[in-house]
C-alpha positions as CSV (number, residue, x, y, z in Angstrom):
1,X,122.2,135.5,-141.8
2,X,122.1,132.6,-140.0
3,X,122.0,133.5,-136.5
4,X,119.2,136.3,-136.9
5,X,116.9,132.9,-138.0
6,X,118.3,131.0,-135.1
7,X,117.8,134.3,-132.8
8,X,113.9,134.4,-133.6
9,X,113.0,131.5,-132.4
10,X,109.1,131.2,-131.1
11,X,108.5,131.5,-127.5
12,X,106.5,128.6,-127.5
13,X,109.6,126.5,-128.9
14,X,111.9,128.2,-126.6
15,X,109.6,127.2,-123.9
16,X,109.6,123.3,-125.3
17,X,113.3,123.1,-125.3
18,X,113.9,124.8,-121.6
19,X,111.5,122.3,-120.6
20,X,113.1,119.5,-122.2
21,X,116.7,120.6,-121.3
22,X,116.2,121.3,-117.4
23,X,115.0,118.1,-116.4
24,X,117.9,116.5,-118.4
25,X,120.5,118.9,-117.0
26,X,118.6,117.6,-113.3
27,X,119.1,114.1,-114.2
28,X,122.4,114.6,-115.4
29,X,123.4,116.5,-112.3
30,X,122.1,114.2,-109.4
31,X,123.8,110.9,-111.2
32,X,127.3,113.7,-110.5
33,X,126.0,114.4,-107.3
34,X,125.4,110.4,-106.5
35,X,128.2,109.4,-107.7
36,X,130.8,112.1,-106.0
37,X,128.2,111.5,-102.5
38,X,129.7,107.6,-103.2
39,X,133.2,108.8,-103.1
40,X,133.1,111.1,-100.8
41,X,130.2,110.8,-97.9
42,X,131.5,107.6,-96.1
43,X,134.9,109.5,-94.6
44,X,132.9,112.3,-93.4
45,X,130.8,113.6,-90.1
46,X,127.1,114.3,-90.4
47,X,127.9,118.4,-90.8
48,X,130.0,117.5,-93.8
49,X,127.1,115.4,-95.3
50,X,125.2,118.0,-94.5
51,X,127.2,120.7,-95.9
52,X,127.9,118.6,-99.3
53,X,124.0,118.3,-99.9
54,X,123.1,121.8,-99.0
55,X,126.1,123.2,-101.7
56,X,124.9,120.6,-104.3
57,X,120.8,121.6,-103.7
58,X,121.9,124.7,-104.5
59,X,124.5,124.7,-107.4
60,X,122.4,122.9,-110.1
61,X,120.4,126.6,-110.7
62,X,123.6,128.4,-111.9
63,X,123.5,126.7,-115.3
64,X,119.6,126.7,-115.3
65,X,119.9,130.4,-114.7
66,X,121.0,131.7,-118.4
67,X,118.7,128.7,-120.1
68,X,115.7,130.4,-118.1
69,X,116.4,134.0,-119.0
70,X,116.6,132.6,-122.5
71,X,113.1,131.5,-122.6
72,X,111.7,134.5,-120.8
73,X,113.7,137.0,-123.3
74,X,111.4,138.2,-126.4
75,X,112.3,137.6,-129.6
């Protein structure tokens, strides 16, 4: 009973919480990212750095990805 009230949630609230959970998950992630660059970057060459930045640019949209189809799904 309870999860068909959570399931039909408004759009426009889904909307609000994506919103407020994305740039969250961003600021979580680049404090990670800045803190495992700290670690990491000073032993390596410039490909390496450049390497380690393009996988992290890219890696903080897999667990955006199910939070957007959320908000996009109808109730």
């Amino acid at each position: 009973m309870y999860i068909g009230i959570i399931m039909k949630i408004n759009n426009r609230i889904k909307k609000l919480i994506g919103t407020i959970v994305i740039p969250l998950w961003l600021i979580l992630f680049i404090g990670i990212v800045a803190i495992v660059a700290e670690i990491l970057l000073p032993g390596l060459n410039g490909l390496m750095v450049f390497f380690f930045y393009l996988i992290a640019g890219l890696i903080w949209i897999i667990p955006i990805l199910p939070i957007i189809s959320w908000m996009q799904r109808e109730n």
